[in-house]
N, CA, C and O atoms as CSV, one atom per row, in Angstrom:
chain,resi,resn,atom,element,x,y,z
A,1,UNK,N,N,8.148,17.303,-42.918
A,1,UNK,CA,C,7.735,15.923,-42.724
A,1,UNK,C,C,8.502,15.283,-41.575
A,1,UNK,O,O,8.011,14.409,-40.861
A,2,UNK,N,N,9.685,15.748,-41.442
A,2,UNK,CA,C,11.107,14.521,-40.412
A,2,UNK,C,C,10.286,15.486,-38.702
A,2,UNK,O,O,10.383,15.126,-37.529
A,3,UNK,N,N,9.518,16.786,-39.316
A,3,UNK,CA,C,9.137,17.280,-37.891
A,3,UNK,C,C,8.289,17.000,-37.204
A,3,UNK,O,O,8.174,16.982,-35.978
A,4,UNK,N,N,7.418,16.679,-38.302
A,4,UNK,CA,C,5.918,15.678,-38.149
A,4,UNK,C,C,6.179,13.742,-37.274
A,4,UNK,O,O,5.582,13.113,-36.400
A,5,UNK,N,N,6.878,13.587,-37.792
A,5,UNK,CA,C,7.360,12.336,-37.438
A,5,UNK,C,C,8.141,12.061,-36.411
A,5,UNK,O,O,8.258,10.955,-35.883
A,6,UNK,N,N,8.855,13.353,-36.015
A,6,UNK,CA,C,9.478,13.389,-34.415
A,6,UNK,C,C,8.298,13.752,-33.595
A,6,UNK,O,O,8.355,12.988,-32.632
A,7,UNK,N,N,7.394,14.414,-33.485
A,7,UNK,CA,C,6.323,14.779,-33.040
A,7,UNK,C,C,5.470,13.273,-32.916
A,7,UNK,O,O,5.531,12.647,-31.858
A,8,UNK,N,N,5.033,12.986,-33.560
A,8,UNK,CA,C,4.608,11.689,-33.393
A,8,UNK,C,C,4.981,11.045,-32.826
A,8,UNK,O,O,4.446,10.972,-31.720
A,9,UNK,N,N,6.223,10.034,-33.125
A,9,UNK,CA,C,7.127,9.854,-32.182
A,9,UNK,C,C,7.037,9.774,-30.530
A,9,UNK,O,O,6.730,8.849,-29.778
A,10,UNK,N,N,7.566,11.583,-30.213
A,10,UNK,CA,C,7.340,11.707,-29.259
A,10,UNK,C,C,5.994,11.449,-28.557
A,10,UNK,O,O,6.013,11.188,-27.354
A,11,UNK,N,N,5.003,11.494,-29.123
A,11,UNK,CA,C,3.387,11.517,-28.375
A,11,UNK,C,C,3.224,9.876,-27.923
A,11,UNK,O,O,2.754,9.434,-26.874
A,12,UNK,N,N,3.954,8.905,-29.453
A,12,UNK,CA,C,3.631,7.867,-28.425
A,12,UNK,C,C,4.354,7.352,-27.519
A,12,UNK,O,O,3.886,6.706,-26.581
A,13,UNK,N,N,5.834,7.626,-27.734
A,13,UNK,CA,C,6.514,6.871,-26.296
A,13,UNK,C,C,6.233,7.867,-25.138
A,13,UNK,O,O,6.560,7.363,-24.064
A,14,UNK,N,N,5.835,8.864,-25.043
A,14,UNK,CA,C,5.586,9.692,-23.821
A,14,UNK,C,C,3.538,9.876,-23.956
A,14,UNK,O,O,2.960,10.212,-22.922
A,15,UNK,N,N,3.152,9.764,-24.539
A,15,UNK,CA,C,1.689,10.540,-24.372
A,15,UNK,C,C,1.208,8.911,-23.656
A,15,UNK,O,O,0.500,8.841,-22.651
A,16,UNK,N,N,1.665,7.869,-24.285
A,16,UNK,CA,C,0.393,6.555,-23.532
A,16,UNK,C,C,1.405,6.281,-22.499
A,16,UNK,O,O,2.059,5.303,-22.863
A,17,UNK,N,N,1.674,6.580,-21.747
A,17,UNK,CA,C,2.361,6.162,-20.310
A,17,UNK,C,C,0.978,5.902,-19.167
A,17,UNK,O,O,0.167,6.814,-19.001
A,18,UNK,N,N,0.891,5.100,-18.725
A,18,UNK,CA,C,-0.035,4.857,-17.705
A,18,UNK,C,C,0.313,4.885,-16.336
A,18,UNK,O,O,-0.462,5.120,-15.408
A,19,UNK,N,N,1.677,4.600,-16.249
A,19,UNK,CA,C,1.867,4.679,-14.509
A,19,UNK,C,C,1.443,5.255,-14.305
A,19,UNK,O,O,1.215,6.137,-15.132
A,20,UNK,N,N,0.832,5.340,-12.795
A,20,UNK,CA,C,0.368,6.168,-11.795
A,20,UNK,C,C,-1.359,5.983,-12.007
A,20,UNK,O,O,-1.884,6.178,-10.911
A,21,UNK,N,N,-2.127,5.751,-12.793
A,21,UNK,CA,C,-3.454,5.628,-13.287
A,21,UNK,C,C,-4.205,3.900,-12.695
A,21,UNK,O,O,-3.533,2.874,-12.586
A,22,UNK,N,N,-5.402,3.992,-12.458
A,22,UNK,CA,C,-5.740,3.092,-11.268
A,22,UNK,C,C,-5.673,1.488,-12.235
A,22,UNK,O,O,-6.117,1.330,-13.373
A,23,UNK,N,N,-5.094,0.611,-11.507
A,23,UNK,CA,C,-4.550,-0.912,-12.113
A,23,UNK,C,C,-3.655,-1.181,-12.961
A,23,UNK,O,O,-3.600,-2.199,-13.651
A,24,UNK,N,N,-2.828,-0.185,-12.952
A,24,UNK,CA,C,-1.681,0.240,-13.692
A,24,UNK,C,C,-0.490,0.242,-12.735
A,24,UNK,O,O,-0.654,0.490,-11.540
A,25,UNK,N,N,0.607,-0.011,-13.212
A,25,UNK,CA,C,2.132,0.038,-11.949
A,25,UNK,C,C,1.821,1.624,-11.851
A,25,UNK,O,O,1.164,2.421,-12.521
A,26,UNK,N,N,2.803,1.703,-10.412
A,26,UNK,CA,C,3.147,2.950,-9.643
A,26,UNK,C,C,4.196,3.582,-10.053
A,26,UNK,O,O,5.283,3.005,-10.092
A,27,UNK,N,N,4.052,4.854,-10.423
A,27,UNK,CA,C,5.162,5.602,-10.926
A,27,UNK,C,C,6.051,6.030,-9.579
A,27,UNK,O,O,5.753,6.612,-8.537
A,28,UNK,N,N,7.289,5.459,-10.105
A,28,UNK,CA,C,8.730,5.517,-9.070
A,28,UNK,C,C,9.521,6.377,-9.023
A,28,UNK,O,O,9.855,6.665,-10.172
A,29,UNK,N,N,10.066,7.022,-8.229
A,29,UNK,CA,C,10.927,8.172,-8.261
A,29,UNK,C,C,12.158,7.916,-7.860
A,29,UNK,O,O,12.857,7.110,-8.475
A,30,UNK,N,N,12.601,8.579,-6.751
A,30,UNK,CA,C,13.285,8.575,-6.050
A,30,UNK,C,C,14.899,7.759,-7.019
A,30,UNK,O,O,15.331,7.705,-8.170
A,31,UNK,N,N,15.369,7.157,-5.324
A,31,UNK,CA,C,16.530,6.348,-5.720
A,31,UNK,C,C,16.149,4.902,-5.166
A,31,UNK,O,O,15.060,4.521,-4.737
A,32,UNK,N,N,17.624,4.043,-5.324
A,32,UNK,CA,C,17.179,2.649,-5.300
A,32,UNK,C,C,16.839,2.724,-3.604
A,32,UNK,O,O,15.764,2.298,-3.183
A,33,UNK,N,N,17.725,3.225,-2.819
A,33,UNK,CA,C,17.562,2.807,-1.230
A,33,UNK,C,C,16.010,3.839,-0.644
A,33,UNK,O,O,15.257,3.477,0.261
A,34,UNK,N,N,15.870,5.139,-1.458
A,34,UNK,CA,C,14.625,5.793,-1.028
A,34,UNK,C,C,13.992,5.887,-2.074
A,34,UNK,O,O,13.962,6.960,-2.677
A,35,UNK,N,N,13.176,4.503,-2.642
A,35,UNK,CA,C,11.983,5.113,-4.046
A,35,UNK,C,C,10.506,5.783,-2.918
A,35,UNK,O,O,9.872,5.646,-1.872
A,36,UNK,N,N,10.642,6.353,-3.857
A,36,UNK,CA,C,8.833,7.146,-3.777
A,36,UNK,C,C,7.989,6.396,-4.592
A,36,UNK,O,O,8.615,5.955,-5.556
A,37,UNK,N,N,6.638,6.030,-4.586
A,37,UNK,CA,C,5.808,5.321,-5.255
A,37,UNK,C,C,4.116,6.316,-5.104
A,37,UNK,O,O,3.363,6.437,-4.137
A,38,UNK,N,N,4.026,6.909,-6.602
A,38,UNK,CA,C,3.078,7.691,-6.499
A,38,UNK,C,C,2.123,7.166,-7.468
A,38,UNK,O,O,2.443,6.498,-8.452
A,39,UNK,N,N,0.439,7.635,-7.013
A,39,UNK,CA,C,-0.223,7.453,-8.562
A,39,UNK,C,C,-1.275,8.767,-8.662
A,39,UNK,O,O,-1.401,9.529,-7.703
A,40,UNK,N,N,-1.881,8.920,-9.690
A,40,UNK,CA,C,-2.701,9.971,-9.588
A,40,UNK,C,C,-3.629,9.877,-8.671
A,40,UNK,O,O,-4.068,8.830,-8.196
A,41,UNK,N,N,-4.045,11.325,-8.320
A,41,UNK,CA,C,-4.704,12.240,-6.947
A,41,UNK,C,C,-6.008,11.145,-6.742
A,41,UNK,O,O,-6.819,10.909,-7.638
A,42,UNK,N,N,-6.048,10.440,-5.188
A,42,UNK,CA,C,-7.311,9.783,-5.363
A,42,UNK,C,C,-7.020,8.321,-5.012
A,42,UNK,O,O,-7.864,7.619,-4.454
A,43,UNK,N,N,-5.761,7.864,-5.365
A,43,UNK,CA,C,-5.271,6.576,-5.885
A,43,UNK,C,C,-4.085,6.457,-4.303
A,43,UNK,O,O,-3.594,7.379,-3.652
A,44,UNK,N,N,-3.957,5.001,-4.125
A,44,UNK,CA,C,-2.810,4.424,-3.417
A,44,UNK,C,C,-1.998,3.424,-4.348
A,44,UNK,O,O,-2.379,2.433,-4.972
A,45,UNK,N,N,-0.797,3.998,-4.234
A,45,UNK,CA,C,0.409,2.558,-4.416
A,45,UNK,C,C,0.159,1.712,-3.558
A,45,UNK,O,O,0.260,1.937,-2.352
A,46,UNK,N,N,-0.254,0.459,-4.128
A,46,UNK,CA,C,-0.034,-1.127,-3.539
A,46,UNK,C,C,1.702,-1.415,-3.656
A,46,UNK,O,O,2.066,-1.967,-4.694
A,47,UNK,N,N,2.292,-1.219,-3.088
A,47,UNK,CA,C,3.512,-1.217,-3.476
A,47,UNK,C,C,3.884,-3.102,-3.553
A,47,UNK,O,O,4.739,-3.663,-4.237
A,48,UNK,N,N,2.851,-3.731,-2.551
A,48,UNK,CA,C,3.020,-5.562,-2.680
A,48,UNK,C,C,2.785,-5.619,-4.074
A,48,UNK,O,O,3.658,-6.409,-4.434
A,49,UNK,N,N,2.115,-5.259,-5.158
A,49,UNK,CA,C,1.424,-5.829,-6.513
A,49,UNK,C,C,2.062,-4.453,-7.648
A,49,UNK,O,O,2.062,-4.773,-8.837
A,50,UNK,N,N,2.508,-3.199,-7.366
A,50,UNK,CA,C,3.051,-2.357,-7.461
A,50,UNK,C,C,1.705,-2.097,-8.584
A,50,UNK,O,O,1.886,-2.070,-9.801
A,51,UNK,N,N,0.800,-1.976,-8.153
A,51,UNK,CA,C,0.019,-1.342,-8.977
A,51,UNK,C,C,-1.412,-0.129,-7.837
A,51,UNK,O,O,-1.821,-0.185,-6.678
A,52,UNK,N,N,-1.610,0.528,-8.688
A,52,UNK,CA,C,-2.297,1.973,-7.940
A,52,UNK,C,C,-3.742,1.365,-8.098
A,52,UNK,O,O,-4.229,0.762,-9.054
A,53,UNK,N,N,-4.362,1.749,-6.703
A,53,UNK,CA,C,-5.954,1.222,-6.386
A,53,UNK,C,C,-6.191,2.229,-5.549
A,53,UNK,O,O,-5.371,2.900,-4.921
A,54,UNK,N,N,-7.434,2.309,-5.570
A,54,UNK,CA,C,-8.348,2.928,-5.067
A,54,UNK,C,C,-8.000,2.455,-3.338
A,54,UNK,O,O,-7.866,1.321,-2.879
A,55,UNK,N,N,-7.918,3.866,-2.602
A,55,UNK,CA,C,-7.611,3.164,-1.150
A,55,UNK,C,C,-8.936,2.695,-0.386
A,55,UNK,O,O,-10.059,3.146,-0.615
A,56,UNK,N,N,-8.627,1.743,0.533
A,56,UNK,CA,C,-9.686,0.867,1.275
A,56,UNK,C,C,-10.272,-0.005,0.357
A,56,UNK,O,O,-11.501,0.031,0.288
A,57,UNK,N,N,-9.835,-0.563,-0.162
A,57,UNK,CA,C,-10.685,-1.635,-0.687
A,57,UNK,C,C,-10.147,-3.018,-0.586
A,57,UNK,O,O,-10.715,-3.792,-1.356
A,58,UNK,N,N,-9.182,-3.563,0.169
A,58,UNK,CA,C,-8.366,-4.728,0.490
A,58,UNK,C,C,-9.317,-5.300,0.825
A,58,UNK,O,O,-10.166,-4.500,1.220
A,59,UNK,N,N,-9.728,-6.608,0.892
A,59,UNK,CA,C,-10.662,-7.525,1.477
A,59,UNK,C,C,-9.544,-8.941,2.442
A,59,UNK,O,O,-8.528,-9.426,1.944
A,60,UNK,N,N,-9.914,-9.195,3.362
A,60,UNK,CA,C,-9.258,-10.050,4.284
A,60,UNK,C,C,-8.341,-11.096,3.614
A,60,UNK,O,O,-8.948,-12.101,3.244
A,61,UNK,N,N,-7.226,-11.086,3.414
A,61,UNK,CA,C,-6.096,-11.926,2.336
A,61,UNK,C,C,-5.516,-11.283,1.140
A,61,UNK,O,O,-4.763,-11.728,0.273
A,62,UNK,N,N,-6.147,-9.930,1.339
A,62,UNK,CA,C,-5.585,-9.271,-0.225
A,62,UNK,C,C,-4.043,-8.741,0.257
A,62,UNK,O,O,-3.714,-8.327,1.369
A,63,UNK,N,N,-3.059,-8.925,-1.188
A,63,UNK,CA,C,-2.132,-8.180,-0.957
A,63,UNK,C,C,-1.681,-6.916,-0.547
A,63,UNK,O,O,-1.800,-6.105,-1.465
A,64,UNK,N,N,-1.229,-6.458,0.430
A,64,UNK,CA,C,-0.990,-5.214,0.945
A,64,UNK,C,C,0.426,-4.774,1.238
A,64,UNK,O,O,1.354,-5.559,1.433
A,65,UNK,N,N,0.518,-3.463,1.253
A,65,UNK,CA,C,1.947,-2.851,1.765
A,65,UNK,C,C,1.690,-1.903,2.602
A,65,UNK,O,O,2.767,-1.403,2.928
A,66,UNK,N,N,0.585,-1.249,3.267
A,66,UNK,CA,C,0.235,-0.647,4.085
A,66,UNK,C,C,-1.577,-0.292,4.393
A,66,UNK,O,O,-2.447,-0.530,3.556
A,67,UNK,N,N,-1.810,0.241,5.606
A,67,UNK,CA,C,-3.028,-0.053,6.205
A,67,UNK,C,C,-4.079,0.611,5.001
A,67,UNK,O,O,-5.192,0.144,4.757
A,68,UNK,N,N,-3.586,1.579,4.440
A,68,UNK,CA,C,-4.129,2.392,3.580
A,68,UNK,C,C,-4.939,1.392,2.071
A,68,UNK,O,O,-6.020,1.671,1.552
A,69,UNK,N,N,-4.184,0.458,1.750
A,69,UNK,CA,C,-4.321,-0.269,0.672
A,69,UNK,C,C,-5.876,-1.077,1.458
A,69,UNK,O,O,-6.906,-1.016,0.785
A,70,UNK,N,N,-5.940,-1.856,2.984
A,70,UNK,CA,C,-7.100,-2.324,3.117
A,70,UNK,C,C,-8.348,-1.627,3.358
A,70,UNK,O,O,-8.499,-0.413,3.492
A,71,UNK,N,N,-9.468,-2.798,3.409
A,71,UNK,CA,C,-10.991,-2.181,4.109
A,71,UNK,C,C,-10.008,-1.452,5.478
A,71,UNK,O,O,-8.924,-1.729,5.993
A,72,UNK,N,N,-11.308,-0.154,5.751
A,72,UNK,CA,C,-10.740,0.561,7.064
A,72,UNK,C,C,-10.923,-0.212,8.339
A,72,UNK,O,O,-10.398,0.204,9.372
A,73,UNK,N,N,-11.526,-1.144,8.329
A,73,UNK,CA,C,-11.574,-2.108,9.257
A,73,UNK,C,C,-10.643,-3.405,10.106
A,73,UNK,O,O,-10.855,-4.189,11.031
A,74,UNK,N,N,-9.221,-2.992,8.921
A,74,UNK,CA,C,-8.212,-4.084,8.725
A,74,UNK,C,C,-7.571,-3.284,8.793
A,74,UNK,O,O,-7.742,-2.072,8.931
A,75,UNK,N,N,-6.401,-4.154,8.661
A,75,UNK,CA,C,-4.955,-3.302,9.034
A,75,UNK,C,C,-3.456,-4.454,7.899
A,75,UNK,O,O,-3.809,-5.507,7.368
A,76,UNK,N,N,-2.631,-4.171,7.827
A,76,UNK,CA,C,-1.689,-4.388,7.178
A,76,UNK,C,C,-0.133,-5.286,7.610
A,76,UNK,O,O,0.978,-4.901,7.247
A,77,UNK,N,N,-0.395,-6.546,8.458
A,77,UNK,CA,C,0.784,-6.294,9.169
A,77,UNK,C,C,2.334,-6.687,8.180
A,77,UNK,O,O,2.528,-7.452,7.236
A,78,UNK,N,N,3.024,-5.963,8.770
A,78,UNK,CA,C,4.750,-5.692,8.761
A,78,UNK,C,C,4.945,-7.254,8.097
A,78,UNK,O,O,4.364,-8.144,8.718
A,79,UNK,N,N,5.747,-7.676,6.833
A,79,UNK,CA,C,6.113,-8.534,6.312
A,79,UNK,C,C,5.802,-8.714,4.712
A,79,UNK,O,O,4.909,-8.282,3.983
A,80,UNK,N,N,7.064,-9.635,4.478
A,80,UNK,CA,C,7.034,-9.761,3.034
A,80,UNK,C,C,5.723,-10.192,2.195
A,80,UNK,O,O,5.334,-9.682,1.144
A,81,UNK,N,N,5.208,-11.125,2.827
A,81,UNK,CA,C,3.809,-11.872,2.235
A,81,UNK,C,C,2.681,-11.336,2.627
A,81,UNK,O,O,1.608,-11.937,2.560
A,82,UNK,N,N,2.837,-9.981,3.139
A,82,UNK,CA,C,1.712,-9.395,4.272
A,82,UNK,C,C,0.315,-9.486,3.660
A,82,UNK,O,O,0.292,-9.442,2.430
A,83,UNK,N,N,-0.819,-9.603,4.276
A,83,UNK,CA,C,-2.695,-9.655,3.723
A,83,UNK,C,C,-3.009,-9.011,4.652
A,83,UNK,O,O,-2.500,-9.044,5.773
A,84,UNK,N,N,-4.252,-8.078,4.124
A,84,UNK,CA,C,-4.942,-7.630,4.936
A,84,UNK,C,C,-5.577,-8.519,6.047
A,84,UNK,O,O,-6.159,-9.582,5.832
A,85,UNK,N,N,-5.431,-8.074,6.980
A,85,UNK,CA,C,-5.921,-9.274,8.387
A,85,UNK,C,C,-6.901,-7.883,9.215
A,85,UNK,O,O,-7.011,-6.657,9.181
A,86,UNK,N,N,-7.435,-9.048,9.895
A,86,UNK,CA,C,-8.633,-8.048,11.068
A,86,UNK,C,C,-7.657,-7.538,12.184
A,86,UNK,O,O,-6.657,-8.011,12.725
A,87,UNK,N,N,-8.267,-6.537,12.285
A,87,UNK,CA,C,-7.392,-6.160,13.719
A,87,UNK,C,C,-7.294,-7.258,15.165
A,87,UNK,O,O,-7.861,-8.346,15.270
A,88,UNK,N,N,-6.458,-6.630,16.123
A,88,UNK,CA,C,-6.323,-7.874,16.976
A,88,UNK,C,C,-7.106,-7.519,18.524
A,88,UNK,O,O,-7.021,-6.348,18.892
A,89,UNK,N,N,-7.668,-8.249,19.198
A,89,UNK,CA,C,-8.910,-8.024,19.832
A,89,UNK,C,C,-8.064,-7.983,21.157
A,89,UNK,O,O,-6.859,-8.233,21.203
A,90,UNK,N,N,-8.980,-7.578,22.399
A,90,UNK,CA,C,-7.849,-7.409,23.416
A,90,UNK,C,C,-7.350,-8.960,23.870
A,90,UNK,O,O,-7.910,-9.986,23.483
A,91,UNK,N,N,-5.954,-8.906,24.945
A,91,UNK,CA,C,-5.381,-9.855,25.124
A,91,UNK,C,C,-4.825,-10.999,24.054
A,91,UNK,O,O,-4.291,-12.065,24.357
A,92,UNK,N,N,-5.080,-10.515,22.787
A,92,UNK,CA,C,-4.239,-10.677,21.442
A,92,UNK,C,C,-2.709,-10.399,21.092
A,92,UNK,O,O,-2.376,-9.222,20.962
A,93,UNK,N,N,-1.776,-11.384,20.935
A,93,UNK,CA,C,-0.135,-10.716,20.761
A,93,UNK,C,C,-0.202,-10.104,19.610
A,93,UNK,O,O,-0.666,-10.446,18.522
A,94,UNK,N,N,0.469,-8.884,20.089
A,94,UNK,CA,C,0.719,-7.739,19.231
A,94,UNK,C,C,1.973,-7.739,18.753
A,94,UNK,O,O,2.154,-6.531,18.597
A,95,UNK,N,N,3.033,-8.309,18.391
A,95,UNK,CA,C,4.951,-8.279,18.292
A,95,UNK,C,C,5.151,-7.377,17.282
A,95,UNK,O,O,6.301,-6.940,17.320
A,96,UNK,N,N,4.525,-6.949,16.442
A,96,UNK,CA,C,4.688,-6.131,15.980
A,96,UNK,C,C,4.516,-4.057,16.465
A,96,UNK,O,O,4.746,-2.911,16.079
A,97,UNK,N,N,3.762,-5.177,17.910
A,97,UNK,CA,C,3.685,-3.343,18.220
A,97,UNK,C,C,2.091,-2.413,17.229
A,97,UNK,O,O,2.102,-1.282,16.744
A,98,UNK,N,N,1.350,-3.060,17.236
A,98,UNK,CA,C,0.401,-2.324,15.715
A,98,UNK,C,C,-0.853,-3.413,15.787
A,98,UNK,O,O,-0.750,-4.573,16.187
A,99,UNK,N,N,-1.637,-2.993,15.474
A,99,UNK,CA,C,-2.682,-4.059,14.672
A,99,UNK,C,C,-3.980,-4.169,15.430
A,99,UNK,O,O,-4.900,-4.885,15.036
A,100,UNK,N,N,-4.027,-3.501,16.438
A,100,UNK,CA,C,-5.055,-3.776,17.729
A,100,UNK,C,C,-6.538,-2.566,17.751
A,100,UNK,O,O,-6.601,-1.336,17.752
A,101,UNK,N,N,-7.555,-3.646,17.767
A,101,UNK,CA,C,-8.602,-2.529,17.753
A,101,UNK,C,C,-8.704,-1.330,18.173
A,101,UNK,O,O,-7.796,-0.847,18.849
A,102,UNK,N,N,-10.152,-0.413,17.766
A,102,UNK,CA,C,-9.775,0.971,18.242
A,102,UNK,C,C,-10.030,0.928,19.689
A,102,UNK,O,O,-10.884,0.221,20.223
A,103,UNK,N,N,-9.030,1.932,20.430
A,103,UNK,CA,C,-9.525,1.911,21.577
A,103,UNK,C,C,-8.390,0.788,22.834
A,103,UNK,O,O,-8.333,0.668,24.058
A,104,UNK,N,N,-7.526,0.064,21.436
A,104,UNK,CA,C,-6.522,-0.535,22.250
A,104,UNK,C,C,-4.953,0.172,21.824
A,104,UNK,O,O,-4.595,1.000,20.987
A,105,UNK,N,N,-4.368,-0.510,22.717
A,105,UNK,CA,C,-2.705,-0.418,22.274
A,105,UNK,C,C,-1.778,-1.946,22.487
A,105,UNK,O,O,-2.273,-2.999,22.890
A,106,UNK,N,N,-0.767,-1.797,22.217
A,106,UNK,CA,C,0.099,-2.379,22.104
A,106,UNK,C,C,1.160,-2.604,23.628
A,106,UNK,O,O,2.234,-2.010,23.720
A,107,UNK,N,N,0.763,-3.322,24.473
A,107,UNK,CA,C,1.588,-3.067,25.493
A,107,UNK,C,C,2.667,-4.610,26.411
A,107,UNK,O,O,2.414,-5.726,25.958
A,108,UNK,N,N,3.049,-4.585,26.827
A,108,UNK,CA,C,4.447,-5.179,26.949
A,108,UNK,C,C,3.726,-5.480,28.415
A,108,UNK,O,O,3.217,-4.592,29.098
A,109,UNK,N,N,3.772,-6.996,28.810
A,109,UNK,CA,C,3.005,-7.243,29.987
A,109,UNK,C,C,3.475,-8.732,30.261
A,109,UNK,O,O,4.273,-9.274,29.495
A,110,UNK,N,N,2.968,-9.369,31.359
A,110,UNK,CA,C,2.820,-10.847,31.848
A,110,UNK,C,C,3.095,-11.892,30.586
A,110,UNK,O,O,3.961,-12.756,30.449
A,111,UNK,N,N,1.814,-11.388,29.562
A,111,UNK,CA,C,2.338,-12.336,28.913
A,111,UNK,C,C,2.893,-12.128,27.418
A,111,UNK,O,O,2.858,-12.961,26.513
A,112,UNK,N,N,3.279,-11.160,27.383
A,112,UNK,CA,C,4.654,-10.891,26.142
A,112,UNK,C,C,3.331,-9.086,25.964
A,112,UNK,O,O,2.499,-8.554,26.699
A,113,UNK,N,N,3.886,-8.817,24.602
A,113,UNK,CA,C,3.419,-7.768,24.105
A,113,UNK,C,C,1.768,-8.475,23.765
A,113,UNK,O,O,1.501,-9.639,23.464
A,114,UNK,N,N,0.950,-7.437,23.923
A,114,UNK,CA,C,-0.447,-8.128,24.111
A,114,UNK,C,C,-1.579,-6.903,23.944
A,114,UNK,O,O,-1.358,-6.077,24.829
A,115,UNK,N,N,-2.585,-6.549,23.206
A,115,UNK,CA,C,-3.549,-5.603,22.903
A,115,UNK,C,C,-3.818,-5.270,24.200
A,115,UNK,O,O,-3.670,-6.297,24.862
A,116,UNK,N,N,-4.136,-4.363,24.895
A,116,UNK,CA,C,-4.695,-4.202,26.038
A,116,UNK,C,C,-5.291,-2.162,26.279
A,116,UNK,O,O,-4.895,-1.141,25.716
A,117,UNK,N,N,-6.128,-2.346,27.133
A,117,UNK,CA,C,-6.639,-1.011,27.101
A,117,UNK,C,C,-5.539,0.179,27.940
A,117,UNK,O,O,-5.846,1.370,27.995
């Protein structure tokens, strides 16, 4: 019976674990200065909302932590409060270096860092 009941036990604090499973937090690894943030095969860590979604599906203002989390049409920029935003069109400041339609870059010119072909 005490074997039956460790068994049990064990199934529920380990069998219903959800991290990593989609709208569920991201299962963490690592250490405090290098965590890893994984979810099952298929899935992205939102690491802004720390929960696992389906990648590309950010819509313009959604929380993000990288380009992967938005529509493929958007991009992610660098910061604490970051939203998916549209990419930046030419002669657009780039300071981050990133963010500029396909077909542009990021380049350092006349008038500061600026999308350009």
């Amino acid at each position: 019976m005490r074997r039956l009941l460790c068994a049990s036990l064990l199934l529920v604090l380990f069998g219903c674990d959800t991290r990593g499973t989609e709208g569920n937090g991201c299962d963490v690894s690592g250490s405090l200065l290098t965590p890893q943030y994984d979810c099952d095969p298929g899935l992205v860590c939102n690491v802004a909302l720390n929960r696992c979604e389906k990648p590309n599906q950010g819509s313009v203002g959604a929380a993000c932590s990288s380009d992967r989390v938005c529509l493929v049409e958007l991009w992610c920029p660098v910061g604490l409060d970051a939203g998916c935003a549209n990419r930046i069109a030419e002669g657009g400041a780039c300071p981050a270096g990133v963010g500029c339609v396909a077909g542009l870059k990021c380049e350092k010119g006349d008038a500061g860092v600026v999308c350009a072909r």
